[in-house]
TIGUKOL-296636 format. One record per atom (N, C-alpha, C): residue number from 1; x, y, z. Coordinates in nm, 3 decimals. Example, Ala and Ser with C-alpha at 12.3 -4.5 7.8 and 13.67 -1.06 7.14 Angstrom:
# TIGUKOL-296636
+-----+---------+---------+---------+
! num !    east !   north !      up !
+-----+---------+---------+---------+
!   1 !   1.319 !  -0.569 !   0.780 !
!   1 !   1.230 !  -0.450 !   0.780 !
!   1 !   1.320 !  -0.330 !   0.780 !
!   2 !   1.285 !  -0.225 !   0.708 !
!   2 !   1.367 !  -0.106 !   0.714 !
!   2 !   1.290 !   0.003 !   0.787 !
+-----+---------+---------+---------+
This chain:
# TIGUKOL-296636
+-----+---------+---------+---------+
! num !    east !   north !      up !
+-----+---------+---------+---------+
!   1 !  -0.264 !   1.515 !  -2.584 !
!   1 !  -0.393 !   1.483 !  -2.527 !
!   1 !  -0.437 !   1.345 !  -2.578 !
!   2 !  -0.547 !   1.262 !  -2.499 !
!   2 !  -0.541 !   1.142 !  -2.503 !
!   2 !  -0.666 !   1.128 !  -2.599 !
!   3 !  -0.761 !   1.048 !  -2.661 !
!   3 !  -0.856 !   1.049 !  -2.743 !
!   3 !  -0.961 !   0.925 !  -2.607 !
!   4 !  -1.083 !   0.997 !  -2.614 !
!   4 !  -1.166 !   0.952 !  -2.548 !
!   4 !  -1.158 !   0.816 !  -2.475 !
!   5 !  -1.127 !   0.717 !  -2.516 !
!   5 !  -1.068 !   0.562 !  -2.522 !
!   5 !  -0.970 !   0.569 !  -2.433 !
!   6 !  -0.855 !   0.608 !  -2.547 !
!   6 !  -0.729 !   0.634 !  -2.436 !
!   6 !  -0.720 !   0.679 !  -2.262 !
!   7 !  -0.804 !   0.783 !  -2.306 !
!   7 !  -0.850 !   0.834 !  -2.178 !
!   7 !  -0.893 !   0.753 !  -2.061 !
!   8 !  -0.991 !   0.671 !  -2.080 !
!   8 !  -1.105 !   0.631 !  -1.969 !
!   8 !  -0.994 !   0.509 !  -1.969 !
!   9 !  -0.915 !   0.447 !  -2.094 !
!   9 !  -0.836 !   0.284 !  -2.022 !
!   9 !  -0.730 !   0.357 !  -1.922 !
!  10 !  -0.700 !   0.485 !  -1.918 !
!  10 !  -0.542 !   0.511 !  -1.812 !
!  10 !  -0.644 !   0.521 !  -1.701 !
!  11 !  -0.747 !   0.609 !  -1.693 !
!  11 !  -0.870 !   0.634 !  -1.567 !
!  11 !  -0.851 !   0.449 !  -1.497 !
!  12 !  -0.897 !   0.390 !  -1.583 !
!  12 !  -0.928 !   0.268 !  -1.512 !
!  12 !  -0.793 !   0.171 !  -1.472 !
!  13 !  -0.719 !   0.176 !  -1.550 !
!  13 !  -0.569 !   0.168 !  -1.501 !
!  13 !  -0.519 !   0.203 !  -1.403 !
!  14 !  -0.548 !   0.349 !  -1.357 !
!  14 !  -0.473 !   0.429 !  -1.239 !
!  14 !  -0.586 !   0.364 !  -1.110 !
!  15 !  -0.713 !   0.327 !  -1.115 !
!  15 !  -0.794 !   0.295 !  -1.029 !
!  15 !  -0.767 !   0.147 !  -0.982 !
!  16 !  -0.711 !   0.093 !  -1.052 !
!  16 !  -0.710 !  -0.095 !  -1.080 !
!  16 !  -0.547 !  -0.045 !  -0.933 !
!  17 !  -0.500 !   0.035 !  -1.003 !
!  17 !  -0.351 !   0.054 !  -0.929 !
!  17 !  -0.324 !   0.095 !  -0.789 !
!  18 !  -0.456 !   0.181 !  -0.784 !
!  18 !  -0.419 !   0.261 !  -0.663 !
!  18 !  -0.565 !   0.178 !  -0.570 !
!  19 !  -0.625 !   0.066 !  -0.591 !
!  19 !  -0.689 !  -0.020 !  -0.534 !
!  19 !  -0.573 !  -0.140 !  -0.454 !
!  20 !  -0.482 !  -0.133 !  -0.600 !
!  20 !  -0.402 !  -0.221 !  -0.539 !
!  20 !  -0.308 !  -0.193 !  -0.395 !
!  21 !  -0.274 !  -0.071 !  -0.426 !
!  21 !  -0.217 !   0.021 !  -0.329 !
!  21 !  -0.305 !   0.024 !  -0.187 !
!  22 !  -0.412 !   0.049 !  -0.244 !
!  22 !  -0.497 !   0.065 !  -0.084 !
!  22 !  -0.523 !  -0.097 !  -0.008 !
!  23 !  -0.501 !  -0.200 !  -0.103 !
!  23 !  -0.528 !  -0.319 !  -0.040 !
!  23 !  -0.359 !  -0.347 !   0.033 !
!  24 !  -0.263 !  -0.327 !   0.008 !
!  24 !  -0.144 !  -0.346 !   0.027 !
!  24 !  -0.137 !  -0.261 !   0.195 !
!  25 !  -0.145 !  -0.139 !   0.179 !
!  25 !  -0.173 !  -0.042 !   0.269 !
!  25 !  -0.271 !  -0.118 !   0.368 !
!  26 !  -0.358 !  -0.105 !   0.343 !
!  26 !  -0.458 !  -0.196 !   0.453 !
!  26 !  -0.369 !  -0.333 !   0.529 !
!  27 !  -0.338 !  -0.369 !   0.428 !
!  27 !  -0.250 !  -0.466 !   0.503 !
!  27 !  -0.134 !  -0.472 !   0.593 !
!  28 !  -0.101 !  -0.366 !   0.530 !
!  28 !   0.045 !  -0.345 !   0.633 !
!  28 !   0.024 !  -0.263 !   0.799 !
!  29 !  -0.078 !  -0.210 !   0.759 !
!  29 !  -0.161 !  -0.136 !   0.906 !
!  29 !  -0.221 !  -0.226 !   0.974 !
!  30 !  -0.300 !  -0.360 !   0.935 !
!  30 !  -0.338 !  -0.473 !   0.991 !
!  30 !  -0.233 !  -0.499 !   1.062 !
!  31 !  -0.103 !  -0.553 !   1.001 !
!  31 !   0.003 !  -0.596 !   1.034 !
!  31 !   0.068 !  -0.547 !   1.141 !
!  32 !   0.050 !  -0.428 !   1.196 !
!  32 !   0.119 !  -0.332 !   1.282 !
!  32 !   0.043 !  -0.349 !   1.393 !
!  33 !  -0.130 !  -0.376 !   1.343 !
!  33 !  -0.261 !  -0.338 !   1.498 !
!  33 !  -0.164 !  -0.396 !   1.573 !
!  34 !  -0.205 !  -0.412 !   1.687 !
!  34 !  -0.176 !  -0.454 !   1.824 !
!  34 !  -0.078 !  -0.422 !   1.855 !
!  35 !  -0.089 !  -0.512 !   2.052 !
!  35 !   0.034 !  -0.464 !   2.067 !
!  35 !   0.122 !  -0.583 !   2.066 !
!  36 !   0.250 !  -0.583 !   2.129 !
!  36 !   0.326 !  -0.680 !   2.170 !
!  36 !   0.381 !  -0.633 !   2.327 !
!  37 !   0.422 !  -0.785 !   2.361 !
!  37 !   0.404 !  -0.816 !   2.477 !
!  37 !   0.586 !  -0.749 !   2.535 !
!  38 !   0.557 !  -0.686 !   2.675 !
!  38 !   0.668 !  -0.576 !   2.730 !
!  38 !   0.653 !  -0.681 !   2.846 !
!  39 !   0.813 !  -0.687 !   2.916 !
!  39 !   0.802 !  -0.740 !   3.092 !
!  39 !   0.788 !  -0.596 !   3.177 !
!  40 !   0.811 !  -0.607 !   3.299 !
!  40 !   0.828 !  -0.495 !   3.388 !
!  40 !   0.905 !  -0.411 !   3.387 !
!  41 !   1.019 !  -0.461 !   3.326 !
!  41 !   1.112 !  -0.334 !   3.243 !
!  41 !   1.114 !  -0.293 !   3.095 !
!  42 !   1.014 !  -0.304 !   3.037 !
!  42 !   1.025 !  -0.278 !   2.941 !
!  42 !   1.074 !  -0.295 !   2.818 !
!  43 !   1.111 !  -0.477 !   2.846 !
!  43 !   1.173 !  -0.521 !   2.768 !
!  43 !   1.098 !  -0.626 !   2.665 !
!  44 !   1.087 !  -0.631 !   2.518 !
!  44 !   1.009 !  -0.720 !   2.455 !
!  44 !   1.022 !  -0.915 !   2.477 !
!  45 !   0.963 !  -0.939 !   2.547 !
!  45 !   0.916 !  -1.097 !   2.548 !
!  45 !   0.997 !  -1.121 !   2.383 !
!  46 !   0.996 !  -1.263 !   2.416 !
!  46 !   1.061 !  -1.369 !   2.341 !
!  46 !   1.197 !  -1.277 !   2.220 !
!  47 !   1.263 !  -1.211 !   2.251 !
!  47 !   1.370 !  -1.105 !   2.220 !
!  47 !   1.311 !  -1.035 !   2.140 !
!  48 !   1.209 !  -0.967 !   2.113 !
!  48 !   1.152 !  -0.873 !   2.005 !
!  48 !   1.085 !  -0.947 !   1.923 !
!  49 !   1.040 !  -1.101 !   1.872 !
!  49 !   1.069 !  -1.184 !   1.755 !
!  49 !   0.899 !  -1.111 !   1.716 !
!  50 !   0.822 !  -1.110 !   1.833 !
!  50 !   0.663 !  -1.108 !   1.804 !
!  50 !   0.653 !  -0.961 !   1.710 !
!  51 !   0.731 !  -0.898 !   1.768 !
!  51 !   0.735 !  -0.698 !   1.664 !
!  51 !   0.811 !  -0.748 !   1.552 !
!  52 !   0.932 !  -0.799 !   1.536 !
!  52 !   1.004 !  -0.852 !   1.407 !
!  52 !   0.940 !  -0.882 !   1.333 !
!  53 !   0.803 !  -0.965 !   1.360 !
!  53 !   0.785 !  -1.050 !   1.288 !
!  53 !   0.656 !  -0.949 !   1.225 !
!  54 !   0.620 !  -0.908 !   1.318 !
!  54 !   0.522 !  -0.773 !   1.247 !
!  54 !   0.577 !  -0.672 !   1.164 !
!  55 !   0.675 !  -0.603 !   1.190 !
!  55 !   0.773 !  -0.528 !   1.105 !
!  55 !   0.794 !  -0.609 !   0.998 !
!  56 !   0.838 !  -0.728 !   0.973 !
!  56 !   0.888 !  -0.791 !   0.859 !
!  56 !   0.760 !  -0.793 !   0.769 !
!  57 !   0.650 !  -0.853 !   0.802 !
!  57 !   0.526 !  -0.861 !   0.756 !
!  57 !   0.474 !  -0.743 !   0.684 !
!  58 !   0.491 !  -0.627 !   0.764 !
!  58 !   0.442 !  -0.446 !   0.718 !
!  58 !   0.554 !  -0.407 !   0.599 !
!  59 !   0.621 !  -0.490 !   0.604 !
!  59 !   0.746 !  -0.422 !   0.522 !
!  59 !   0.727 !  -0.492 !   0.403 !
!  60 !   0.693 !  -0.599 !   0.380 !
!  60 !   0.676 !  -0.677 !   0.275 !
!  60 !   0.497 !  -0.587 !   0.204 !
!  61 !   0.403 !  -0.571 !   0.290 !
!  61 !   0.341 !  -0.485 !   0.211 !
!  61 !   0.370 !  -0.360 !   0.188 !
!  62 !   0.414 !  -0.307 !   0.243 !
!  62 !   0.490 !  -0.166 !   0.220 !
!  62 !   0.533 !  -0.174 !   0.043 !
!  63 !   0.634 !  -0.252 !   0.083 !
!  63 !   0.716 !  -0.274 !  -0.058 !
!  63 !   0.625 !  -0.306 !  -0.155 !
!  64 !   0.509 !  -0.336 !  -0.116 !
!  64 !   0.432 !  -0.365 !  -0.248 !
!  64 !   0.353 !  -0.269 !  -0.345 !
!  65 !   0.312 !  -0.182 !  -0.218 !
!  65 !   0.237 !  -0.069 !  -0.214 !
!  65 !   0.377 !   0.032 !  -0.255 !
!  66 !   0.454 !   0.073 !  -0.265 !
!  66 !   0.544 !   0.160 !  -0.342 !
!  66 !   0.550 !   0.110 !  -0.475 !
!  67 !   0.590 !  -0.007 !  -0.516 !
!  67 !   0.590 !  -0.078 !  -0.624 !
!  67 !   0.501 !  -0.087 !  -0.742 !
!  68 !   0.357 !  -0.079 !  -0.654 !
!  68 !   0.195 !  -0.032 !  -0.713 !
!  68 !   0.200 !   0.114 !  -0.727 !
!  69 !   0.242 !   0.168 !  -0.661 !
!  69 !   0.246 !   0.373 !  -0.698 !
!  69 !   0.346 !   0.394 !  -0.794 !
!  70 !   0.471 !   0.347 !  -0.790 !
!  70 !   0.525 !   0.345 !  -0.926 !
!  70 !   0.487 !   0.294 !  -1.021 !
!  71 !   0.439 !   0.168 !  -1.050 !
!  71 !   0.412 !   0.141 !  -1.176 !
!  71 !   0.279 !   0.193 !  -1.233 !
!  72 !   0.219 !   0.322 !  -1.171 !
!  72 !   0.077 !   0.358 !  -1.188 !
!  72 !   0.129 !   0.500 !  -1.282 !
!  73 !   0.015 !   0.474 !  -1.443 !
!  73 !   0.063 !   0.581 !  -1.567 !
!  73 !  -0.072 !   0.647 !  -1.500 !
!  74 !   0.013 !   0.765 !  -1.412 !
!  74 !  -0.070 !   0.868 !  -1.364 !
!  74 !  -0.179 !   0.936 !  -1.507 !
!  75 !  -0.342 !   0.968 !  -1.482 !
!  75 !  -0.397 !   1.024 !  -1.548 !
!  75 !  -0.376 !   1.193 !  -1.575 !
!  76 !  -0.359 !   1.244 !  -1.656 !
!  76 !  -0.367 !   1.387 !  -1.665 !
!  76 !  -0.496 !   1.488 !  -1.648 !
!  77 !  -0.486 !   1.568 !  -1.568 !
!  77 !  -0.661 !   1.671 !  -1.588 !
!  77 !  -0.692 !   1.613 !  -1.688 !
!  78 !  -0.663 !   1.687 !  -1.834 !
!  78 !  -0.738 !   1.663 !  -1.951 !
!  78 !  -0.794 !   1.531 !  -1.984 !
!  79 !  -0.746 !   1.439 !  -1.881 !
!  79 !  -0.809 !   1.254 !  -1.969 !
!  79 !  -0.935 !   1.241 !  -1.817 !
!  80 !  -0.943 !   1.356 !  -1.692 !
!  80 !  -1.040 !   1.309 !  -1.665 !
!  80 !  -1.171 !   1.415 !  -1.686 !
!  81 !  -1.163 !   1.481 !  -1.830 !
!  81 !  -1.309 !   1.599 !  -1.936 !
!  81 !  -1.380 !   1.475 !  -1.992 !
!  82 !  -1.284 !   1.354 !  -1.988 !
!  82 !  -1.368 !   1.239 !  -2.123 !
!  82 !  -1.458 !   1.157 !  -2.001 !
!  83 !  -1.403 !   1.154 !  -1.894 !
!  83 !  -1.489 !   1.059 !  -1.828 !
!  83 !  -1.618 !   1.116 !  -1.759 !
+-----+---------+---------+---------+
């Protein structure tokens, strides 16, 4: 068990982390809005590059946002009795 201190710095740690996470996230869903442009058959304008380039974009926050959930020292029940 963690001592009062201990406690509230992992609380604010895991919050600093999973902010980061939600800003990453936000971003990569930005990244996705819209649409891209289809011809009459259903084929993507300028060879896909406009979705590529959105996919590439979502993926780069993606990766960030996994990266932020791993490196987050999850709090235990007992460290959130102190806060």
């Amino acid at each position: 068990m963690s001592t009062k201190q201990e406690a509230k710095a992992k609380i604010s740690a895991a919050e600093k982390g999973c902010n980061k996470v939600q800003t990453a996230w936000n971003a990569a869903h930005e990244e996705l809005s819209g649409g891209v442009s289809l011809n009459g058959c259903g084929i993507y304008h300028d060879q896909g590059y406009p979705l590529r380039r959105k996919l590439l974009a979502a993926q780069v926050q993606i990766k960030i946002a996994l990266a932020e959930l791993d490196a987050i020292d999850w709090p235990e029940d007992a460290d959130y009795d102190y806060f």
